[in-house]
C-alpha positions in Angstrom: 57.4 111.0 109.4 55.2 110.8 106.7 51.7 112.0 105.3 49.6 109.5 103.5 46.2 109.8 102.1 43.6 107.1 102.5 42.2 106.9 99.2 45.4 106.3 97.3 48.4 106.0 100.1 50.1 108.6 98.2 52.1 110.8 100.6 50.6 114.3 101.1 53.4 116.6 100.1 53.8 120.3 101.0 50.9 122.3 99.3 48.9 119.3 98.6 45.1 119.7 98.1 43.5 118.0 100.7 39.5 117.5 101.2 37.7 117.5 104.3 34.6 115.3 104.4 32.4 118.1 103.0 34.9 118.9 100.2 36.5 121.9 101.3 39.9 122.2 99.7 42.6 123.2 102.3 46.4 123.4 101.4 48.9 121.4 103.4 51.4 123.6 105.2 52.8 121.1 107.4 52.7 118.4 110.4 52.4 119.9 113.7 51.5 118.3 117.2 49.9 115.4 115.8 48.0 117.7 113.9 48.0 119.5 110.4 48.0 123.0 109.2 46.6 123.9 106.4 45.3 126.8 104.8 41.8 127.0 103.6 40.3 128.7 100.2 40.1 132.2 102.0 43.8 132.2 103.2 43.2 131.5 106.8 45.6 128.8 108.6 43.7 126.1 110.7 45.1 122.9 112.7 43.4 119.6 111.7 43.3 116.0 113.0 44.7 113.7 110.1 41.7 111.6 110.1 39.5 115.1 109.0 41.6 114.9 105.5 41.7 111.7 105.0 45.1 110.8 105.8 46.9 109.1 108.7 50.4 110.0 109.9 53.6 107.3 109.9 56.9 106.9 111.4 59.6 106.2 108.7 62.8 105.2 109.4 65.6 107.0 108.1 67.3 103.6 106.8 64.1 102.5 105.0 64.0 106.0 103.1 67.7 104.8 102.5 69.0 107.7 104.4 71.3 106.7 106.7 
């Protein structure tokens, strides 16, 4: 599974800055649910929909990644 952002389909990678629409900064931690969690400028961890970062989620498979 992979991260990507919208703006530049660059995958998000663990402790990525991500904006929200109002451009908080949040940290990625990791996928969860369908969700994110991320940490926000004052430390605390929070569970976002993709969409709320500008990013969507997609399946890879392992042989495209060239991993099988």
């Amino acid at each position: 599974m992979q991260i990507k952002r919208l703006l530049d389909d660059r995958e998000a990678l663990i402790g990525d800055r991500l904006l929200d629409a109002q451009g908080r900064a949040h940290a990625f931690v990791e996928h969860s649910a369908g969700e994110l969690v991320v940490t926000t400028d004052n430390g605390r961890s929070a569970q976002v929909k993709p969409e709320q970062l500008g990013c969507y989620v997609i399946q890879v498979n392992r042989t495209d990644r060239g991993l099988a």
